[in-house]
C-alpha positions as a Markdown table, in Angstrom:
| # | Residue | x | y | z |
|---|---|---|---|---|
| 1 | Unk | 15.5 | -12.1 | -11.1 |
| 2 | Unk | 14.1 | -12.0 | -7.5 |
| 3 | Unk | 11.0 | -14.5 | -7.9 |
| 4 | Unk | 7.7 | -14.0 | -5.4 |
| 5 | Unk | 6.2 | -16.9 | -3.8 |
| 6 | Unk | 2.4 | -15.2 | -3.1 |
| 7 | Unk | 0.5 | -14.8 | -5.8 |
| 8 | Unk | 0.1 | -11.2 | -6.7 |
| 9 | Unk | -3.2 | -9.3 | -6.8 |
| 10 | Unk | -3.0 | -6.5 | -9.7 |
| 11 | Unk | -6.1 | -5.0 | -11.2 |
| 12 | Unk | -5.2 | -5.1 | -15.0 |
| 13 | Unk | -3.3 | -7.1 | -17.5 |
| 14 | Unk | -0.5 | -4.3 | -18.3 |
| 15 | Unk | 0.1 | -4.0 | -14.6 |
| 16 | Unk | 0.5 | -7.9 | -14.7 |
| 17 | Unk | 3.0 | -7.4 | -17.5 |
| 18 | Unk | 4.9 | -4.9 | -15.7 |
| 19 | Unk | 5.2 | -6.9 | -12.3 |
| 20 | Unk | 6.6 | -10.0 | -14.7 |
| 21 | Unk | 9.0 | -7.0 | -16.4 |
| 22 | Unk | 10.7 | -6.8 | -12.5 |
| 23 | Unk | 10.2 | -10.0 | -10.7 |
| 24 | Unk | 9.3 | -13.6 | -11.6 |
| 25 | Unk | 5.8 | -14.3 | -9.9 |
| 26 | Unk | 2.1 | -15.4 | -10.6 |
| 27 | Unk | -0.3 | -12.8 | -10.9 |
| 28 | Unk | -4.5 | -12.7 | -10.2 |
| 29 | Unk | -6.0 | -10.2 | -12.3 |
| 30 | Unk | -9.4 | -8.5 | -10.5 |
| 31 | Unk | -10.7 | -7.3 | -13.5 |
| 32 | Unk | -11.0 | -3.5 | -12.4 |
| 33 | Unk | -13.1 | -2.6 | -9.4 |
| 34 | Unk | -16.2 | -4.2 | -10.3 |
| 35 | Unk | -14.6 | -7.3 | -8.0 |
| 36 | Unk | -16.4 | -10.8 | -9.0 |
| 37 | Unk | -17.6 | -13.7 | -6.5 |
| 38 | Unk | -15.1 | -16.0 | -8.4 |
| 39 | Unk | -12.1 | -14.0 | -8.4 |
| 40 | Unk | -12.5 | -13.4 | -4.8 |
| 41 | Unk | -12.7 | -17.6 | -4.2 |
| 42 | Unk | -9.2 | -17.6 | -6.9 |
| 43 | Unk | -8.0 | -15.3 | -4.3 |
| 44 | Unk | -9.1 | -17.0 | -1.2 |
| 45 | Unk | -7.5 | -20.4 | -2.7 |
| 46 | Unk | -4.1 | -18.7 | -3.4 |
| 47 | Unk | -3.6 | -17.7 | 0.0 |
| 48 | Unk | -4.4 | -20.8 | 1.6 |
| 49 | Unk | -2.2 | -22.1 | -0.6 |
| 50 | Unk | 0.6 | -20.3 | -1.6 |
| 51 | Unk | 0.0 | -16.6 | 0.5 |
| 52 | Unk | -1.4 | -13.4 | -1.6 |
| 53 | Unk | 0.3 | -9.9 | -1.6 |
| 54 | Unk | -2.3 | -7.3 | -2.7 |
| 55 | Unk | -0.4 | -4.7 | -5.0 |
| 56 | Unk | -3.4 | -2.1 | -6.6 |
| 57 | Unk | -2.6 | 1.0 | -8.1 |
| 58 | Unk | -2.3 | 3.9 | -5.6 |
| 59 | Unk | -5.7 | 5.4 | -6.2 |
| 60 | Unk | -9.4 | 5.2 | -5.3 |
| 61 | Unk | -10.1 | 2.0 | -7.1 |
| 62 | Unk | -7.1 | 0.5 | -6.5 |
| 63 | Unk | -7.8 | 1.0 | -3.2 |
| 64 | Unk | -11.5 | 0.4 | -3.3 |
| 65 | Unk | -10.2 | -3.5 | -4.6 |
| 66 | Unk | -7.7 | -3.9 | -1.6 |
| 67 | Unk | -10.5 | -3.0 | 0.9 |
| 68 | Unk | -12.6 | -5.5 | -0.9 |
| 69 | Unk | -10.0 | -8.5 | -1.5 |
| 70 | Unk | -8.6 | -7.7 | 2.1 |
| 71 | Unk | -11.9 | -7.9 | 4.0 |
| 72 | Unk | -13.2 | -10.7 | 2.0 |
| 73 | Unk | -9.3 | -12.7 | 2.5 |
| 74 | Unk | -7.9 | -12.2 | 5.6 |
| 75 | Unk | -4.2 | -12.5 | 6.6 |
| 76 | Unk | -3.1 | -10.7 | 2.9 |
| 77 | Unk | 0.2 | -8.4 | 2.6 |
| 78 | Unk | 0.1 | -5.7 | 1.0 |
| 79 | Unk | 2.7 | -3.7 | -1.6 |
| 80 | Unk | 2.3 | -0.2 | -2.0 |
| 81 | Unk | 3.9 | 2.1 | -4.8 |
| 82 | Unk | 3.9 | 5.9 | -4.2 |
| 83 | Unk | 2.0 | 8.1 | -6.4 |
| 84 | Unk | 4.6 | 9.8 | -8.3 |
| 85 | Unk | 6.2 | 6.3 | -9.3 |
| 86 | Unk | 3.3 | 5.3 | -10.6 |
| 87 | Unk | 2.5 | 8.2 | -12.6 |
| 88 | Unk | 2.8 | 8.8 | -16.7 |
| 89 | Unk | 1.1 | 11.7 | -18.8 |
| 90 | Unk | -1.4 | 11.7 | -16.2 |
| 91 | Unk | -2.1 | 8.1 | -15.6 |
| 92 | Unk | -1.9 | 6.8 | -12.4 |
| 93 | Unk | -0.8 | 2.5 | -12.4 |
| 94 | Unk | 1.6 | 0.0 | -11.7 |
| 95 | Unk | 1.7 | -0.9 | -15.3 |
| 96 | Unk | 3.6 | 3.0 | -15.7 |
| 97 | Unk | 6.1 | 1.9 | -12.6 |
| 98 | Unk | 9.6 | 1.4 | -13.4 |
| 99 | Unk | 10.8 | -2.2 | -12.5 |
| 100 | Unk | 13.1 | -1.0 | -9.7 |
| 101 | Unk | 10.1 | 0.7 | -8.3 |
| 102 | Unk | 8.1 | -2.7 | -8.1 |
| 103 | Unk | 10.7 | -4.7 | -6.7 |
| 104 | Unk | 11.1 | -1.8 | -4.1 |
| 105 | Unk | 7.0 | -1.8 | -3.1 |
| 106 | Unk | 7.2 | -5.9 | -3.4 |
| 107 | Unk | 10.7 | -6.0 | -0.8 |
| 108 | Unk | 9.0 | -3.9 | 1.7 |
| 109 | Unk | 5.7 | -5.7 | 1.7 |
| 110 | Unk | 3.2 | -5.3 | 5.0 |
| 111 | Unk | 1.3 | -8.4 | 6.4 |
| 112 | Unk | -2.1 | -7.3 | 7.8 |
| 113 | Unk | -2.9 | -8.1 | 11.2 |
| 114 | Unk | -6.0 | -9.4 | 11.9 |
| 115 | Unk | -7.2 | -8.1 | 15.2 |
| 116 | Unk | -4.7 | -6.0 | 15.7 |
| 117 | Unk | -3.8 | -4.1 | 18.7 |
| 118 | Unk | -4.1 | -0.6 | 18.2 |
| 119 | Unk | -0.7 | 1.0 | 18.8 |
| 120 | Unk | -1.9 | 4.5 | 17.8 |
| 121 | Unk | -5.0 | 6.2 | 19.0 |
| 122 | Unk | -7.2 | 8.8 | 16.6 |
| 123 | Unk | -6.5 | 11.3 | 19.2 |
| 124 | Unk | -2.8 | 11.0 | 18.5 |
| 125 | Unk | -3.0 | 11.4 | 14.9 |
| 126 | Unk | -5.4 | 14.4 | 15.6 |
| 127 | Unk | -2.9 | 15.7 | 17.3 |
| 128 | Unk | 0.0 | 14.9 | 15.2 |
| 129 | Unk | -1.6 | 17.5 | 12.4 |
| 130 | Unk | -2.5 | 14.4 | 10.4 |
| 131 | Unk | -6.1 | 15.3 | 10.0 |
| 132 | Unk | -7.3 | 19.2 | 9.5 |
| 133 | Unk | -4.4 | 21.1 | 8.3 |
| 134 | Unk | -3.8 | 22.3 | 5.1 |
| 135 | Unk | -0.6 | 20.4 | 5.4 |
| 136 | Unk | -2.1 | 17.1 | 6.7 |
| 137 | Unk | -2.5 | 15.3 | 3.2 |
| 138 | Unk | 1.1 | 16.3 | 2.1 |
| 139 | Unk | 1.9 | 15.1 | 5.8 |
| 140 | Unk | 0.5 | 11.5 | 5.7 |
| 141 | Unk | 1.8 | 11.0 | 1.9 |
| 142 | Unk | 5.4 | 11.7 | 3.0 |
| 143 | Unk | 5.2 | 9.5 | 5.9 |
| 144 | Unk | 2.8 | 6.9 | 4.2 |
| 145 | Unk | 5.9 | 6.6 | 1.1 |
| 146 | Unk | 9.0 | 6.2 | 4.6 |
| 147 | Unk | 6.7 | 3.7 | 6.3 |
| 148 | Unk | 6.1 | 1.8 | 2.7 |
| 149 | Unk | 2.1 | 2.0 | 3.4 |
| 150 | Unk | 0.6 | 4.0 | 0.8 |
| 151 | Unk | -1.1 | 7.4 | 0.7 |
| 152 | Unk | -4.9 | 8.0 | 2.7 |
| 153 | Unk | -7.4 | 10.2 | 4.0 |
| 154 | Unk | -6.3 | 10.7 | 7.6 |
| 155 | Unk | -8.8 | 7.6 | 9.2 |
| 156 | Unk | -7.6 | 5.2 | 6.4 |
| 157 | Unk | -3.7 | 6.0 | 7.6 |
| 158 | Unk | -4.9 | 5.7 | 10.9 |
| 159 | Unk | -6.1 | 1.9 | 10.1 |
| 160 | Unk | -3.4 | 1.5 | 8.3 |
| 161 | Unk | -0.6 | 2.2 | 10.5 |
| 162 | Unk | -2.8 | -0.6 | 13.3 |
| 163 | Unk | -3.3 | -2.8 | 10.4 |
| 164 | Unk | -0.1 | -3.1 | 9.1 |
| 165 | Unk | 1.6 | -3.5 | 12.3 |
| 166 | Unk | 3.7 | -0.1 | 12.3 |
| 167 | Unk | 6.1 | -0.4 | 15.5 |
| 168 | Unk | 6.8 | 2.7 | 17.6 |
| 169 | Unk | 10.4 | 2.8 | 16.5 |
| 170 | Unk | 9.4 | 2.9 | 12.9 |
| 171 | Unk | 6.8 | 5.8 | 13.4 |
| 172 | Unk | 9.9 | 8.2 | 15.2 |
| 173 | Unk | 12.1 | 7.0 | 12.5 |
| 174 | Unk | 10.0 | 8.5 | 10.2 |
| 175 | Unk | 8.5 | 11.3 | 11.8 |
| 176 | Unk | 12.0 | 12.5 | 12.8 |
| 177 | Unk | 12.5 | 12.0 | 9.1 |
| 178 | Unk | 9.9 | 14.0 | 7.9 |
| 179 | Unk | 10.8 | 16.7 | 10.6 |
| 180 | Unk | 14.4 | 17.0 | 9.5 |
| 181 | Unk | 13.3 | 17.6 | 5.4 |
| 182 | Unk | 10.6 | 20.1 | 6.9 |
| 183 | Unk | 13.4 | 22.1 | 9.1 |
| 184 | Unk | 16.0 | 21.7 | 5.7 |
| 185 | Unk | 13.1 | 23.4 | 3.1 |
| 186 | Unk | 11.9 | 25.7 | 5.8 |
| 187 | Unk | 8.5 | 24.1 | 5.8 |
| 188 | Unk | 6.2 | 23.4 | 8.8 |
């Protein structure tokens, strides 16, 4: 069983059971989004000591607690599972993720760079269609799920792909990715 040497930030108990289902690792529990002062000093203490990898369910809260924990603890990495693989009769969690799933979000983990040097402007994603098409959501999810960064509105991609360190060579990869499906279905 692949074992994780961070400690793992989930937001509930059965998504703490369902990262222990696919890999062998310690877990930090937040407790939903209502983020306490002493879970944030647990999570400050783990990375100083051990690393943390930030792994919320791929919604508003679960974002809402990644924005929190990450600005609070710099220097975090972050896991990301797609929507649709976290999704069962309507609810959205890593607790409904299949173990292969997790182990994929955990082996493609992004460390967050702290100061960053912005590789990509907000003009380029402007003019990308990333922002104000009807296609732009559908756009970023695609190429959020290639580049292993999780879904956002168009400025929280944006962030995201300087945050996380995205190189040039990954963002053709996946844009010439995207591009071929689109051409294949017929889509623009």
């Amino acid at each position: 069983m692949m074992k994780i040497k961070e400690v793992i930030v989930v937001e509930g108990l059965h998504d703490k059971i369902a990262i222990e289902r696919a890999v062998e690792a310690d877990c930090l529990i937040s407790g939903g989004s209502a983020v306490s002062e002493s879970f944030l000093k647990q999570v400050e203490r783990a990375q100083r000591e051990r690393g943390v990898i930030i792994f919320t369910d791929p919604d508003y809260p679960g974002e809402r607690i990644r924005k929190i924990v990450a600005k609070r603890v710099p220097g975090c990495k972050h896991a990301f599972l797609p929507k649709e693989e976290a999704m069962e009769n309507g609810d959205i969690g890593i607790e409904n993720a299949s173990p292969e799933s997790i182990r994929r979000a955990l082996e493609a983990v992004r460390t967050e760079w702290a100061g960053a040097e912005e590789q990509f402007s907000w003009l380029e994603i402007q003019q990308l269609g990333l922002t104000g098409l009807p296609n732009s959501a559908e756009l970023r999810d695609q190429l959020g799920r290639i580049l292993g960064i999780g879904h956002g509105n168009a400025k929280t991609f944006w962030k995201k792909l300087n945050m996380l360190g995205i190189t040039r060579a990954e963002w053709e990869a996946a844009w010439n990715q995207v591009e071929t499906a689109h051409s294949n279905t017929g889509k623009n």
